[in-house]
C-alpha positions in Angstrom: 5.4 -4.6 12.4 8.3 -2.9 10.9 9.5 -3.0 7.2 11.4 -5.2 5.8 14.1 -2.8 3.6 16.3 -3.9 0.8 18.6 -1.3 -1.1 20.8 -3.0 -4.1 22.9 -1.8 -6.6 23.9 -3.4 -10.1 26.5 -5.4 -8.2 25.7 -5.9 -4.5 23.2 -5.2 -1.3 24.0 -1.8 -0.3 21.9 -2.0 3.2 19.0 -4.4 4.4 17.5 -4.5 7.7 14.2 -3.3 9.4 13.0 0.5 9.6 10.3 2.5 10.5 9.9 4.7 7.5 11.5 5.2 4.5 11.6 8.5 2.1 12.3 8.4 -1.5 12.4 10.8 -4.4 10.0 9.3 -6.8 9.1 11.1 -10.8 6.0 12.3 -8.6 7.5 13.9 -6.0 8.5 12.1 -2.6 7.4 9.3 -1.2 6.9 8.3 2.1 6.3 4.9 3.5 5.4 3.5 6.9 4.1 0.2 7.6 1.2 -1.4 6.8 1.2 1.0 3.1 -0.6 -0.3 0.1 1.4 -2.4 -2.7 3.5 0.5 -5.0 5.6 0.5 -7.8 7.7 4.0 -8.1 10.4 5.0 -10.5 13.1 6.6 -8.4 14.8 9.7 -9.9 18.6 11.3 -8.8 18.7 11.6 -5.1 18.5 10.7 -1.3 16.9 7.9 0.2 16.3 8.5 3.6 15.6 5.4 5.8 15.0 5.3 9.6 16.2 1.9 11.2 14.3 0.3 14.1 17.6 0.6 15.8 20.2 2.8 14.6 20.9 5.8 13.3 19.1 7.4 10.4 20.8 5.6 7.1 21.3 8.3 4.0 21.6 6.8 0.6 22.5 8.6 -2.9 21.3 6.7 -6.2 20.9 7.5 -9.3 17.8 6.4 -10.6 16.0 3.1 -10.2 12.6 1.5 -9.0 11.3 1.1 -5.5 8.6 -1.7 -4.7 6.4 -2.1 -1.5 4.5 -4.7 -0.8 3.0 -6.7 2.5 5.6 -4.2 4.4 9.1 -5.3 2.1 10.3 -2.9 0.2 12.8 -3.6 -2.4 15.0 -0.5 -3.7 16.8 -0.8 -6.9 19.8 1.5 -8.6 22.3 1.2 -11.3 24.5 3.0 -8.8 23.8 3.5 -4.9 25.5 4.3 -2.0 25.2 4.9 1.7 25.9 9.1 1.8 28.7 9.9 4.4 27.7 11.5 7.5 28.0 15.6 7.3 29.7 17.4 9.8 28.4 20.0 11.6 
């Protein structure tokens, strides 16, 4: 069963939809969450979160702080400010 991912900033859903895994930068270090991972609260520090859609290329987002929650496979990511990162060249 896949997660259930929701990423909002103060003023709107930056991305929702299903993934695999997601990888955030937490005050402890990162944090990496697949299904089926027990209930969490993190605080979310400057940064990247990564999250790999069930379909779909990965999704790279930049915030600036915030709180992620898990729990039965949703995970909710908040930020005063967050946006999906624009693809790098190579």
């Amino acid at each position: 069963m896949p997660l259930q991912v929701e990423l909002v900033s103060a003023d709107r859903r930056v991305w929702s939809g299903e993934a695999s895994i997601v990888v955030a930068r937490t005050v402890d270090g990162d944090l990496g969450i697949l299904p089926g991972h027990a209930p969490v609260l993190a605080v979310l520090v400057e940064g990247n979160v990564k999250i790999e859609p069930v379909e779909g290329p990965v999704v790279m987002a930049r915030v600036d702080g915030g709180f992620l929650s898990v729990e039965h496979d949703r995970i909710t990511i908040v930020s005063d400010r967050a946006a999906i990162a624009e693809p790098t060249a190579h």
